[in-house]
PyMOL Python script that loads the backbone (N, CA, C, O; Angstrom):
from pymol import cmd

cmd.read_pdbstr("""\
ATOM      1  N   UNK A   1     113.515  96.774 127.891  1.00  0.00           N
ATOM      2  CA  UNK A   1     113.786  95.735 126.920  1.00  0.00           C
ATOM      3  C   UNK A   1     113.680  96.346 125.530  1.00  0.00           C
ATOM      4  O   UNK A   1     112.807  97.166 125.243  1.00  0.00           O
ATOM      5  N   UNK A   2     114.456  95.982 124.819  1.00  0.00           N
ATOM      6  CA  UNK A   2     114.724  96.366 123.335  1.00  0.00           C
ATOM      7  C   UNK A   2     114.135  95.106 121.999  1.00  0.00           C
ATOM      8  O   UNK A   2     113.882  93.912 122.164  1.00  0.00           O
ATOM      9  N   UNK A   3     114.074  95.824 120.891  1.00  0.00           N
ATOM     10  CA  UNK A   3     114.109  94.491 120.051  1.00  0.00           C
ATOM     11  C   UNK A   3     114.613  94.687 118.823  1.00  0.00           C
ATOM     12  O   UNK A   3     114.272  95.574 118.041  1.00  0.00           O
ATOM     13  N   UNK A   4     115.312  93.974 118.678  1.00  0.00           N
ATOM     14  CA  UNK A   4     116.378  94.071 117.585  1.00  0.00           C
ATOM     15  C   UNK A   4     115.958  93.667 116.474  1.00  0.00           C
ATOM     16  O   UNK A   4     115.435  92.561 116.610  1.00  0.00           O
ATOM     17  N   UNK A   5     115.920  94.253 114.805  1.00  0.00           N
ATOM     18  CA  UNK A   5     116.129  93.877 114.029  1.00  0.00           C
ATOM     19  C   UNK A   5     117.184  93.906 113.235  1.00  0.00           C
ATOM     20  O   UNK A   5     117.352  95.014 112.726  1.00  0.00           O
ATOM     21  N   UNK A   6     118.252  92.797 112.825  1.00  0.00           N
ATOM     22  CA  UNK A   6     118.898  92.766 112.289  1.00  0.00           C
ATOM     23  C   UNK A   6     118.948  92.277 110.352  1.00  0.00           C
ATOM     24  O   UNK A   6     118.632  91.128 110.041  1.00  0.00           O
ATOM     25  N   UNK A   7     119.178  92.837 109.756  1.00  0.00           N
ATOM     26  CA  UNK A   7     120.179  92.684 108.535  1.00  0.00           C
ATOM     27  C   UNK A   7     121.140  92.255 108.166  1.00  0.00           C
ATOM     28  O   UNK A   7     122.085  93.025 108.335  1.00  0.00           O
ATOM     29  N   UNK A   8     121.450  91.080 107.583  1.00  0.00           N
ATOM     30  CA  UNK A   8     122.710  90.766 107.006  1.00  0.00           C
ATOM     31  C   UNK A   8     122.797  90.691 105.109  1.00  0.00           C
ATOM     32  O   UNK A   8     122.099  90.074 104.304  1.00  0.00           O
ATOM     33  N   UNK A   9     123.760  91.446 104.955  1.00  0.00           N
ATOM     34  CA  UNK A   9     123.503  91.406 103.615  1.00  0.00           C
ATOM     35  C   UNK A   9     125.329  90.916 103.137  1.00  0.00           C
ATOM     36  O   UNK A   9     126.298  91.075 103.880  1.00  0.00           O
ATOM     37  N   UNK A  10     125.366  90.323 101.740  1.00  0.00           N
ATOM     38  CA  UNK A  10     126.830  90.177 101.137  1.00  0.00           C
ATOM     39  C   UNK A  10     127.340  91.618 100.579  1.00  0.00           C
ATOM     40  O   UNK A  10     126.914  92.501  99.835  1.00  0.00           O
ATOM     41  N   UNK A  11     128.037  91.456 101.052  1.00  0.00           N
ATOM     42  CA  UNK A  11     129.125  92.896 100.085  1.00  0.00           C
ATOM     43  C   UNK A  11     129.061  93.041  98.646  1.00  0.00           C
ATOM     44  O   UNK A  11     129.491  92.126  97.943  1.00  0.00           O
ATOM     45  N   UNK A  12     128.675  93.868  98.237  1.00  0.00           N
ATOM     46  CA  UNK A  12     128.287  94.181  97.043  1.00  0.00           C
ATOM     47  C   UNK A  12     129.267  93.768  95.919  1.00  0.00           C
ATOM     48  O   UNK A  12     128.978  93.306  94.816  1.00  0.00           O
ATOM     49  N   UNK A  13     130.845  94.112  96.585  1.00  0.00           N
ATOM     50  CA  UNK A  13     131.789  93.080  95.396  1.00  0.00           C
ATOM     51  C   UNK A  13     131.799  91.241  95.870  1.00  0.00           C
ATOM     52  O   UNK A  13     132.620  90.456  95.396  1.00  0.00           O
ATOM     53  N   UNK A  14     130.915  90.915  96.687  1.00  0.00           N
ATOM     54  CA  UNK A  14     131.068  89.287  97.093  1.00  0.00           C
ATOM     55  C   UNK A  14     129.964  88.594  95.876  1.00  0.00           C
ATOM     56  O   UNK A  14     128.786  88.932  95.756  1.00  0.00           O
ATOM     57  N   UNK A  15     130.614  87.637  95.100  1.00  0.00           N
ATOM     58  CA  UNK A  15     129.455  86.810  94.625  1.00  0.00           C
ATOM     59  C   UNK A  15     128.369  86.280  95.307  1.00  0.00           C
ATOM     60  O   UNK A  15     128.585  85.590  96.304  1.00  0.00           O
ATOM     61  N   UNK A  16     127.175  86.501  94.911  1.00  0.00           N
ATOM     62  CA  UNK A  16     126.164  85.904  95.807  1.00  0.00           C
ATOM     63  C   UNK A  16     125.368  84.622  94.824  1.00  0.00           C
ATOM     64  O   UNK A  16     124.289  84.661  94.232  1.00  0.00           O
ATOM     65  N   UNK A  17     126.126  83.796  94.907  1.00  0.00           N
ATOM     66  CA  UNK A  17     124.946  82.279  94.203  1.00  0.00           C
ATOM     67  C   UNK A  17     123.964  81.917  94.631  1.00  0.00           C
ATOM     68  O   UNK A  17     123.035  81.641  93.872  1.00  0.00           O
ATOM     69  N   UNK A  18     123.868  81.816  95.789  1.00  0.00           N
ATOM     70  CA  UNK A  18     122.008  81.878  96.130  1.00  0.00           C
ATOM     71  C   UNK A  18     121.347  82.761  95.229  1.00  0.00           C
ATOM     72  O   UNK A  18     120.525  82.289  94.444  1.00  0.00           O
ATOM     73  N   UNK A  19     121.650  84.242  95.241  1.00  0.00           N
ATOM     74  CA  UNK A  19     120.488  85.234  94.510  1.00  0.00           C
ATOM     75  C   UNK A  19     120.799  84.627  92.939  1.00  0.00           C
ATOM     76  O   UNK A  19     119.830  84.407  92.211  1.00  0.00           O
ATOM     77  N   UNK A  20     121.925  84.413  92.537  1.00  0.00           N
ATOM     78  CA  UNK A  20     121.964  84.281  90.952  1.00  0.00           C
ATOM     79  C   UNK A  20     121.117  82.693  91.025  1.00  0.00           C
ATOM     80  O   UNK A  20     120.629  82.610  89.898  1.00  0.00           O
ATOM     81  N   UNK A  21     120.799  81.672  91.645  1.00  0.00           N
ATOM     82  CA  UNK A  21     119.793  81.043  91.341  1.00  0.00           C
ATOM     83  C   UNK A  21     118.552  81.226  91.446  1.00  0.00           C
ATOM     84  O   UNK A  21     117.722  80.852  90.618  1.00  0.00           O
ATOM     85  N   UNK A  22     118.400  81.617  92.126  1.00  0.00           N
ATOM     86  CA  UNK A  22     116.691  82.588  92.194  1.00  0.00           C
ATOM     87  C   UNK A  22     116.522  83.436  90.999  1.00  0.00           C
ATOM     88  O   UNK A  22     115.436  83.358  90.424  1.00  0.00           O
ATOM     89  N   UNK A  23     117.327  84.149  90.583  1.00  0.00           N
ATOM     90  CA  UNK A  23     117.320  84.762  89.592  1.00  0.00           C
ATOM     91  C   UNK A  23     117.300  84.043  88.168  1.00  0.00           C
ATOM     92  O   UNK A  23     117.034  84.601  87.104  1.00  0.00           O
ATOM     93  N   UNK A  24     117.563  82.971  88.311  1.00  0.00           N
ATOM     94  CA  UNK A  24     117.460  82.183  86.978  1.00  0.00           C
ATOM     95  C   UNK A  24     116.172  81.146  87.271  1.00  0.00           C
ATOM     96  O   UNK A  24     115.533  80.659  86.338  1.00  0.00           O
ATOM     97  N   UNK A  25     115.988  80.977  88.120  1.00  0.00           N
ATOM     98  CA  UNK A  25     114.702  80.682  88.370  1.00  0.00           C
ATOM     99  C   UNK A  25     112.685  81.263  88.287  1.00  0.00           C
ATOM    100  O   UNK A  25     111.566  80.777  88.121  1.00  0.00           O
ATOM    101  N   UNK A  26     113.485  82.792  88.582  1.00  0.00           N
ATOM    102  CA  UNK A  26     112.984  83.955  87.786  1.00  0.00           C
ATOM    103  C   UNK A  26     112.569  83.843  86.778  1.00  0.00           C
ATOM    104  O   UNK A  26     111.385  83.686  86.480  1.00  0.00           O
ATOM    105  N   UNK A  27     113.576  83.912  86.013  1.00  0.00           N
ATOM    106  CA  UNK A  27     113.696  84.219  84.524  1.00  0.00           C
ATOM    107  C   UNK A  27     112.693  82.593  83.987  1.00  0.00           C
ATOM    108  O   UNK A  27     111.769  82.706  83.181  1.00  0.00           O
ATOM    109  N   UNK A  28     112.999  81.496  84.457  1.00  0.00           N
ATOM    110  CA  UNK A  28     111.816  80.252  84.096  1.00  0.00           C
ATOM    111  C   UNK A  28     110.926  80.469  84.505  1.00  0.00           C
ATOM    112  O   UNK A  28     110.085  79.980  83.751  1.00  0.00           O
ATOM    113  N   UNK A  29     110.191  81.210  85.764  1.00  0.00           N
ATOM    114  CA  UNK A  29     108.472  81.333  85.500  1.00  0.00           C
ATOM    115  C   UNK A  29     108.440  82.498  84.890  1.00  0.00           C
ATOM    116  O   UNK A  29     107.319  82.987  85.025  1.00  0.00           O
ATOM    117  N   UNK A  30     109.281  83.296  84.169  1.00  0.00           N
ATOM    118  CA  UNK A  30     108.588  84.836  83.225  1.00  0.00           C
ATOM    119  C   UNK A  30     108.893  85.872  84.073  1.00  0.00           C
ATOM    120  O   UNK A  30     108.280  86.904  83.800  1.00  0.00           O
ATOM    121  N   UNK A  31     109.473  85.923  84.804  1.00  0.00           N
ATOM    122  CA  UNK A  31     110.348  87.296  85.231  1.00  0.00           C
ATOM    123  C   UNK A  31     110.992  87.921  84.543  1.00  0.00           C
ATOM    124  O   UNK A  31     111.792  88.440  85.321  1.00  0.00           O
ATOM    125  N   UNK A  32     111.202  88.232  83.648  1.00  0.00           N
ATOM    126  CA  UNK A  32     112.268  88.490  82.806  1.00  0.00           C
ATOM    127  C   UNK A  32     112.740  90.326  83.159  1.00  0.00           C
ATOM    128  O   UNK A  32     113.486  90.981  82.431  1.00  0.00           O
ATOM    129  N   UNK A  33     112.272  90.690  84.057  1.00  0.00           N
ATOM    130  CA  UNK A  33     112.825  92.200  84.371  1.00  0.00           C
ATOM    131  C   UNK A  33     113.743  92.326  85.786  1.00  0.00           C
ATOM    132  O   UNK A  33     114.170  93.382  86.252  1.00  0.00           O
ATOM    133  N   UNK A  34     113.919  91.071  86.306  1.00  0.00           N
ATOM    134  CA  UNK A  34     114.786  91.049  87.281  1.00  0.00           C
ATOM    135  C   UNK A  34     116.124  90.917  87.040  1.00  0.00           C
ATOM    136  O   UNK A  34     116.770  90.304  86.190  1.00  0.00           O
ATOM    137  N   UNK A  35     116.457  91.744  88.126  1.00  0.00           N
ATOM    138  CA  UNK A  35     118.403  91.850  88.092  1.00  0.00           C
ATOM    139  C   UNK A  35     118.824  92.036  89.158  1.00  0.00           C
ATOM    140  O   UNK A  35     118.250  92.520  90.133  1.00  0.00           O
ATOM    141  N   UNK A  36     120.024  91.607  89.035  1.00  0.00           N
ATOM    142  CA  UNK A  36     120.779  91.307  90.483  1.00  0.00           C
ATOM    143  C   UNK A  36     120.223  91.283  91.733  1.00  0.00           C
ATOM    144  O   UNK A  36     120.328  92.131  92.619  1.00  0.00           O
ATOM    145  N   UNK A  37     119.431  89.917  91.738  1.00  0.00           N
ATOM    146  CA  UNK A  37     118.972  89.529  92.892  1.00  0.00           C
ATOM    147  C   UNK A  37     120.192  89.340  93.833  1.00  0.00           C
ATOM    148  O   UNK A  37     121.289  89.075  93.341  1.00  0.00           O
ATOM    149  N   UNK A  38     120.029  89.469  95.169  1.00  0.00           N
ATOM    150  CA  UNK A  38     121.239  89.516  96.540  1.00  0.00           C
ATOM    151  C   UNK A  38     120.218  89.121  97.786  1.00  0.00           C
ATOM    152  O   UNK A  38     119.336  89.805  98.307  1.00  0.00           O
ATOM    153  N   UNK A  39     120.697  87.648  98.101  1.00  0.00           N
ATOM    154  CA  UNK A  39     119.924  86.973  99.052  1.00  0.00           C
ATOM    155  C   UNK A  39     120.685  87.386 100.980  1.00  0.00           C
ATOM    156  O   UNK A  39     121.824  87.185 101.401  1.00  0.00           O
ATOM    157  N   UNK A  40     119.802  87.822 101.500  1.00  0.00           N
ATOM    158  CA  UNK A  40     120.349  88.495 102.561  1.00  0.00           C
ATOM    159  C   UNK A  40     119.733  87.738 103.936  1.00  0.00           C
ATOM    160  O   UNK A  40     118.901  86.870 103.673  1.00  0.00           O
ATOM    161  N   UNK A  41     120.028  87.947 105.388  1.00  0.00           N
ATOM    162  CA  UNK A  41     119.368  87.300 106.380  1.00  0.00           C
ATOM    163  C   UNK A  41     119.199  88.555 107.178  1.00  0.00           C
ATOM    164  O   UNK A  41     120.086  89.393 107.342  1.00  0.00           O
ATOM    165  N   UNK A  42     117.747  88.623 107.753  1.00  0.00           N
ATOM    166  CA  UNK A  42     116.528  88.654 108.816  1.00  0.00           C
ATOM    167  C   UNK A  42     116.155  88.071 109.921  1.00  0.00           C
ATOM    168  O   UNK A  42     115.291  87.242 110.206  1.00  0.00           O
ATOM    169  N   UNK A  43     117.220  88.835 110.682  1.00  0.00           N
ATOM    170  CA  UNK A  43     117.157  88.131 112.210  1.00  0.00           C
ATOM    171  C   UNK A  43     116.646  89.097 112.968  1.00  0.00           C
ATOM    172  O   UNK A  43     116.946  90.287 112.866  1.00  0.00           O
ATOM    173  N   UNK A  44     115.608  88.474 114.005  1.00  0.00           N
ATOM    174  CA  UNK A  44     114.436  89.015 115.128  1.00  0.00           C
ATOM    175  C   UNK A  44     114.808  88.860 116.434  1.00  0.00           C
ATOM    176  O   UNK A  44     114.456  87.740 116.803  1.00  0.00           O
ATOM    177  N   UNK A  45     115.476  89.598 117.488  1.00  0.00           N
ATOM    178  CA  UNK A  45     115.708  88.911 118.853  1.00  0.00           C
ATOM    179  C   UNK A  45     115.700  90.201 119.707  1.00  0.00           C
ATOM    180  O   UNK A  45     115.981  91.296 119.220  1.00  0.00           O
ATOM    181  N   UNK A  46     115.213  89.941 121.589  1.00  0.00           N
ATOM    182  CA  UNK A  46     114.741  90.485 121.962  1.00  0.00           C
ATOM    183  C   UNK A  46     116.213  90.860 122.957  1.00  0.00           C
ATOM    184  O   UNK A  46     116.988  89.930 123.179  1.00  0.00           O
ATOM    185  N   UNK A  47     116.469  92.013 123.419  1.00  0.00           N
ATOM    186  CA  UNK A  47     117.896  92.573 124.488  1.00  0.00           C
ATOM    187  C   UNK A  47     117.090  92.868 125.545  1.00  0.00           C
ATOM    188  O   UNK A  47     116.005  93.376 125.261  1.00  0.00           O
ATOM    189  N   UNK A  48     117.371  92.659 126.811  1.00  0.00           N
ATOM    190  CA  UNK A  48     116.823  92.281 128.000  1.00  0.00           C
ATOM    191  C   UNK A  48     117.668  93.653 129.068  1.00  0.00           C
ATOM    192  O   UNK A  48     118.145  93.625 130.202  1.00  0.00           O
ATOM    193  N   UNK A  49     117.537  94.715 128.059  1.00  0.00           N
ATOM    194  CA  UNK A  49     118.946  95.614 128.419  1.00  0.00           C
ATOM    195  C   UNK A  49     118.065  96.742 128.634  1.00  0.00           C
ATOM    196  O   UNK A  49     117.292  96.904 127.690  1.00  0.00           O
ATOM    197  N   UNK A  50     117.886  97.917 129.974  1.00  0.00           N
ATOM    198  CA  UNK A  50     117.195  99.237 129.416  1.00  0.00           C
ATOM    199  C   UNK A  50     117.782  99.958 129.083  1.00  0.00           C
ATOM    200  O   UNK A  50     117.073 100.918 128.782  1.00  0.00           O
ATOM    201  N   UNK A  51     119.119 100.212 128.859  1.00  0.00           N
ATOM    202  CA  UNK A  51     120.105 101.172 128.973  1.00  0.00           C
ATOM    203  C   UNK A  51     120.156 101.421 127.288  1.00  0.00           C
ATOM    204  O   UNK A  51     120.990 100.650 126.812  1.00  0.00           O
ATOM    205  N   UNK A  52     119.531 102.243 126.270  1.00  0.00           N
ATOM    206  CA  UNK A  52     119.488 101.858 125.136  1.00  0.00           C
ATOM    207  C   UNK A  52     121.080 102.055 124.272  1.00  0.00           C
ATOM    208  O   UNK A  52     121.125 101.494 123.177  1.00  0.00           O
ATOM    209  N   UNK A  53     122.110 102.671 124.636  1.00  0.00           N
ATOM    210  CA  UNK A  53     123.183 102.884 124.504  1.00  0.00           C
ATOM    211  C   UNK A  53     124.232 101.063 124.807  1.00  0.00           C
ATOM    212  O   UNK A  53     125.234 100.641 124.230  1.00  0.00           O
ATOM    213  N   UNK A  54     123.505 100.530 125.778  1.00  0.00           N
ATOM    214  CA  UNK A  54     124.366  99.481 126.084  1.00  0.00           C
ATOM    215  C   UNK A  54     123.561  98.541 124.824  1.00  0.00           C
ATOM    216  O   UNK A  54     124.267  98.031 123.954  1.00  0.00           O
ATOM    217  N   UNK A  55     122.530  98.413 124.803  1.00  0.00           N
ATOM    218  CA  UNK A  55     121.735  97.351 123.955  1.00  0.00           C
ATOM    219  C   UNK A  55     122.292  97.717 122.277  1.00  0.00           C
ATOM    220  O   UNK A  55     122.506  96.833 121.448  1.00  0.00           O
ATOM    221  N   UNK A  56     122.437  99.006 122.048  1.00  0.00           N
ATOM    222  CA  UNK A  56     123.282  99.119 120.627  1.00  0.00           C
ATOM    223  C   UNK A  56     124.460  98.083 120.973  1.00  0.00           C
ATOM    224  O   UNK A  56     124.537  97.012 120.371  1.00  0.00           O
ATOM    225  N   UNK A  57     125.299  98.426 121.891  1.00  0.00           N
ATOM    226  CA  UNK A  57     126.707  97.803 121.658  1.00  0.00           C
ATOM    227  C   UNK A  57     126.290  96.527 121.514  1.00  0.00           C
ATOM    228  O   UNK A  57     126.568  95.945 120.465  1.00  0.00           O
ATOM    229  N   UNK A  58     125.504  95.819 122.601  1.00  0.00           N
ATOM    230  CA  UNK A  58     125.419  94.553 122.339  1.00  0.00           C
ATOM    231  C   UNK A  58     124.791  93.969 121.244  1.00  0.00           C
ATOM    232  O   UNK A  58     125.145  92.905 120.737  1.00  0.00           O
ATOM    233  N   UNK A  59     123.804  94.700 120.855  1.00  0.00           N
ATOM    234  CA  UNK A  59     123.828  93.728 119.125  1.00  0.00           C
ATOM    235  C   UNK A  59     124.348  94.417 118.258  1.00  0.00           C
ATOM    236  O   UNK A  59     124.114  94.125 117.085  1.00  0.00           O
ATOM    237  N   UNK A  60     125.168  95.484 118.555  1.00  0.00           N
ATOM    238  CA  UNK A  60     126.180  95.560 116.885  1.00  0.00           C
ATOM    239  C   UNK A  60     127.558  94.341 117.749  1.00  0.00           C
ATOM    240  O   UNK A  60     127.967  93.622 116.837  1.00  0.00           O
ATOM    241  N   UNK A  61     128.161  94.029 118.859  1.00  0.00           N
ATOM    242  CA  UNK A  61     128.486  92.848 119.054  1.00  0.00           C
ATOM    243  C   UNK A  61     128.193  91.875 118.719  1.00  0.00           C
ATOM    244  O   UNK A  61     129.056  91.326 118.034  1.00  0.00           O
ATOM    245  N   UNK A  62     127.137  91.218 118.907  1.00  0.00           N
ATOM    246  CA  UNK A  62     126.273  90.087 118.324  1.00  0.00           C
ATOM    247  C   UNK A  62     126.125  89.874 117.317  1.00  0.00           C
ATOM    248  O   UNK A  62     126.201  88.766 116.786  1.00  0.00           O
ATOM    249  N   UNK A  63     125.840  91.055 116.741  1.00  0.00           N
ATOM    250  CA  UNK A  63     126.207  91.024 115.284  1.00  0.00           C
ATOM    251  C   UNK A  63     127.439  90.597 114.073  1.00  0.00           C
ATOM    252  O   UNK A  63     127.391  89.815 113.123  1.00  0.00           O
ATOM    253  N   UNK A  64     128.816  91.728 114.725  1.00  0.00           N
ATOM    254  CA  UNK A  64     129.618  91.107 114.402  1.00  0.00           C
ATOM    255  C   UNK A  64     130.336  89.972 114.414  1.00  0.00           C
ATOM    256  O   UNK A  64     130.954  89.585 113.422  1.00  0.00           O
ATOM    257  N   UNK A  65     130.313  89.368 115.496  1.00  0.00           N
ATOM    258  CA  UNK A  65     131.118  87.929 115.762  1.00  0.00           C
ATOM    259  C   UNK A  65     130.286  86.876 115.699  1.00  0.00           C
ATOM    260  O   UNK A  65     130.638  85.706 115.845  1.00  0.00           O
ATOM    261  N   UNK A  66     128.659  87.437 115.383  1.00  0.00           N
ATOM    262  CA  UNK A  66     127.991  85.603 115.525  1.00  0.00           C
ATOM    263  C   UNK A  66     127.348  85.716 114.382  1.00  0.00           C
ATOM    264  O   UNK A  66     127.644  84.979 113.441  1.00  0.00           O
ATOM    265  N   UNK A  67     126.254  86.764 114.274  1.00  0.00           N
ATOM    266  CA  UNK A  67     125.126  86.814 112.875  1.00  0.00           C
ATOM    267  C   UNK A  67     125.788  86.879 111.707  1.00  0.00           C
ATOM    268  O   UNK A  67     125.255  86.289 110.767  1.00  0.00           O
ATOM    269  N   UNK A  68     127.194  87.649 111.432  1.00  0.00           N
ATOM    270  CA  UNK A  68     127.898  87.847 110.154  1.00  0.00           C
ATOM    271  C   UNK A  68     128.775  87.167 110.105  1.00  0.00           C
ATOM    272  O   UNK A  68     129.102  86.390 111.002  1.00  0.00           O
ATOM    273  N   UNK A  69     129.564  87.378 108.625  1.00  0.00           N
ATOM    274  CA  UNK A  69     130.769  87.199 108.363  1.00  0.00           C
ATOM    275  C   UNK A  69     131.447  88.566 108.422  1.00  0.00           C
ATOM    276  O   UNK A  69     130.885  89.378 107.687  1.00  0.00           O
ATOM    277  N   UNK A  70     132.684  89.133 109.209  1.00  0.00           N
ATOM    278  CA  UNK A  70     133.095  90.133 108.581  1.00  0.00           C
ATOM    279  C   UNK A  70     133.537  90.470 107.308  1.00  0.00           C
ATOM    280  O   UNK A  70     133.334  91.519 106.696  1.00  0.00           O
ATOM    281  N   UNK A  71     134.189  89.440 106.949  1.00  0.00           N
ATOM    282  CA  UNK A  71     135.042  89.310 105.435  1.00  0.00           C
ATOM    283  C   UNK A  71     133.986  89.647 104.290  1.00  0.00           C
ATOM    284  O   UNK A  71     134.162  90.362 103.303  1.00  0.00           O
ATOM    285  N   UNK A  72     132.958  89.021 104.635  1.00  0.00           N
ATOM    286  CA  UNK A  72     131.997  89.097 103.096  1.00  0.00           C
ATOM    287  C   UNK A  72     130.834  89.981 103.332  1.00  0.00           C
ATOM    288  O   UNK A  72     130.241  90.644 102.481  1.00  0.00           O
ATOM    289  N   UNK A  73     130.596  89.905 104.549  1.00  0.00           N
ATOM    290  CA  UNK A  73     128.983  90.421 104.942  1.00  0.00           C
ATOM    291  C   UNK A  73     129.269  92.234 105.478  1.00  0.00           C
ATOM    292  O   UNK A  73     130.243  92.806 105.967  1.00  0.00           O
ATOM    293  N   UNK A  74     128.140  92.603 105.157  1.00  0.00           N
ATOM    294  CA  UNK A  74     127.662  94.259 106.104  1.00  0.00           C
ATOM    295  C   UNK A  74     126.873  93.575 106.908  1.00  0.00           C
ATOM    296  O   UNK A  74     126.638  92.367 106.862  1.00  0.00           O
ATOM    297  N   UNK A  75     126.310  94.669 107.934  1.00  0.00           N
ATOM    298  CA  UNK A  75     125.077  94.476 108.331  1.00  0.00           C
ATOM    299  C   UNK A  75     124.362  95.822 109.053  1.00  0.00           C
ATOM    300  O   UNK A  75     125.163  96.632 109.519  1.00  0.00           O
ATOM    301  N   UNK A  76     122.894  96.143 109.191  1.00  0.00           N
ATOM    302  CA  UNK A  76     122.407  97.294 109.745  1.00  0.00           C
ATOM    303  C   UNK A  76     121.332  96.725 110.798  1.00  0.00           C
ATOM    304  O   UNK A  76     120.823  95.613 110.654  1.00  0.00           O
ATOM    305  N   UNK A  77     121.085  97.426 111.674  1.00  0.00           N
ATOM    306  CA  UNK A  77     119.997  97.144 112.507  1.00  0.00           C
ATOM    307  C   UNK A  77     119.334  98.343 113.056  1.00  0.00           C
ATOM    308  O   UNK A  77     119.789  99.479 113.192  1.00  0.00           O
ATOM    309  N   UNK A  78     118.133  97.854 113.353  1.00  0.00           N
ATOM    310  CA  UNK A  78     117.070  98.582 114.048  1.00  0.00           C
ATOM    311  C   UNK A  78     116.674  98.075 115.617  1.00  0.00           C
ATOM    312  O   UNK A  78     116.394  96.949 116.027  1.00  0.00           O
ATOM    313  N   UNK A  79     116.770  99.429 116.353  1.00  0.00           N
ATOM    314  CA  UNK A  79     116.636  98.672 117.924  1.00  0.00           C
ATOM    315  C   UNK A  79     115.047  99.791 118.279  1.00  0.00           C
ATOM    316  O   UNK A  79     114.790 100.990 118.175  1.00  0.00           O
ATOM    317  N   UNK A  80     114.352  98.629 118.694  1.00  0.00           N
ATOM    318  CA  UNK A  80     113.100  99.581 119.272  1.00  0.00           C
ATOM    319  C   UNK A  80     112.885  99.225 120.681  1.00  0.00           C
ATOM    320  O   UNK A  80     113.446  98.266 121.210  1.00  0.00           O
ATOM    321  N   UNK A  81     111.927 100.145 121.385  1.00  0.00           N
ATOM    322  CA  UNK A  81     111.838  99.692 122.819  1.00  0.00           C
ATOM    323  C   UNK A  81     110.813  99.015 122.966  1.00  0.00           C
ATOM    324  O   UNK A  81     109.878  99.549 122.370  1.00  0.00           O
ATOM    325  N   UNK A  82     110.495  97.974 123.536  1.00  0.00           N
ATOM    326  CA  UNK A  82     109.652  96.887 123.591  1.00  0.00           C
ATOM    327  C   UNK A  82     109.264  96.573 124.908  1.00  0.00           C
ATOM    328  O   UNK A  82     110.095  95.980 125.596  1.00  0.00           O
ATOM    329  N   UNK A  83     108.216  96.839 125.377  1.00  0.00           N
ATOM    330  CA  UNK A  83     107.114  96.331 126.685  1.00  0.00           C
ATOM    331  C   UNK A  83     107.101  94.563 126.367  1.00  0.00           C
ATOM    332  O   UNK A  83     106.757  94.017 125.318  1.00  0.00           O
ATOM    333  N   UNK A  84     107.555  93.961 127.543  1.00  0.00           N
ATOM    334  CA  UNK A  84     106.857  92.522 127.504  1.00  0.00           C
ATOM    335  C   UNK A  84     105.631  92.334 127.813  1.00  0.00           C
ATOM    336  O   UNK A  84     104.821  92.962 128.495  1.00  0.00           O
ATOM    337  N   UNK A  85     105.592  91.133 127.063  1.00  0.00           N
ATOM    338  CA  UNK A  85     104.125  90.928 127.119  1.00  0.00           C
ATOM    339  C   UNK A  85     104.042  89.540 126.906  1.00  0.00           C
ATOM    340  O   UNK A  85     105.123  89.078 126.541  1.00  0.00           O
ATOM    341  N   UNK A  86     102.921  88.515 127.030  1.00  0.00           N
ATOM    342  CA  UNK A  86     102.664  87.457 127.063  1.00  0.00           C
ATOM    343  C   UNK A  86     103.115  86.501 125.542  1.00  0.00           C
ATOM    344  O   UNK A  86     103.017  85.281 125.406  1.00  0.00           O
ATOM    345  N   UNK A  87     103.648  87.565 124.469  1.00  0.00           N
ATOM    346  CA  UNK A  87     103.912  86.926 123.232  1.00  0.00           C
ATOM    347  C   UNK A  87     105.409  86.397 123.711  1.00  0.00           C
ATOM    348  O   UNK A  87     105.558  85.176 123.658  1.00  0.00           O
ATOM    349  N   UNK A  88     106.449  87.129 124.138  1.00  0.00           N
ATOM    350  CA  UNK A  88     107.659  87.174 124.735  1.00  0.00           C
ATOM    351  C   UNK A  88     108.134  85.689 125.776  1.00  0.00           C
ATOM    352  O   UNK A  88     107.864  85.930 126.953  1.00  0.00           O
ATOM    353  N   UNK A  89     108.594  84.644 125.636  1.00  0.00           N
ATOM    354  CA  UNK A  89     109.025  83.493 125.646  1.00  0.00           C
ATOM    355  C   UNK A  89     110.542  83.840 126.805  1.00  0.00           C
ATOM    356  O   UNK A  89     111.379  84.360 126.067  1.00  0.00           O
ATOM    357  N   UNK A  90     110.901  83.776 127.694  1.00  0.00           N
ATOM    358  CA  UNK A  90     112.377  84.042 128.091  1.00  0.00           C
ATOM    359  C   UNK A  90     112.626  82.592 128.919  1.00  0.00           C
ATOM    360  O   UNK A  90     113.719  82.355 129.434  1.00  0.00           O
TER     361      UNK A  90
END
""", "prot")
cmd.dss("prot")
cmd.show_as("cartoon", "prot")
cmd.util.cbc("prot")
cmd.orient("prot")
């Protein structure tokens, strides 16, 4: 079993309005050294796969067609090998 961390971030030429409100929100409690905030998603899920070659494909799959957008979004991930254990829910 594997466990995936995934990354989704906007493309660096995509406007990101979420971060530019945080960022002006910033700037009202006294931030005033922040710049170009870029609000991104942090997804946690477990591949039920030992084959660690197959478990890449399947969450850079998963990745592309469900967690992202292709058009606007990148994304990177981290796959580690993971012992179940009683925290693990299936």
């Amino acid at each position: 079993m594997f466990k995936a961390t995934v990354i989704v971030k906007r493309r660096p030429t995509i406007l990101d309005p979420q971060g530019k409100a945080v960022e002006q929100g910033a700037k009202l409690l006294g931030f005033n050294n922040v710049r170009n905030t870029r609000i991104g998603k942090y997804i946690e899920f477990f591949v039920d796969i030992t084959d660690k070659n197959m478990a890449e494909k399947e969450v850079r799959e998963y990745s592309e067609k469900l967690l992202s957008n292709p058009i606007m979004e990148d994304f990177e991930f981290i796959l580690s090998e993971w012992a179940p254990s009683e925290e693990v829910v299936k």
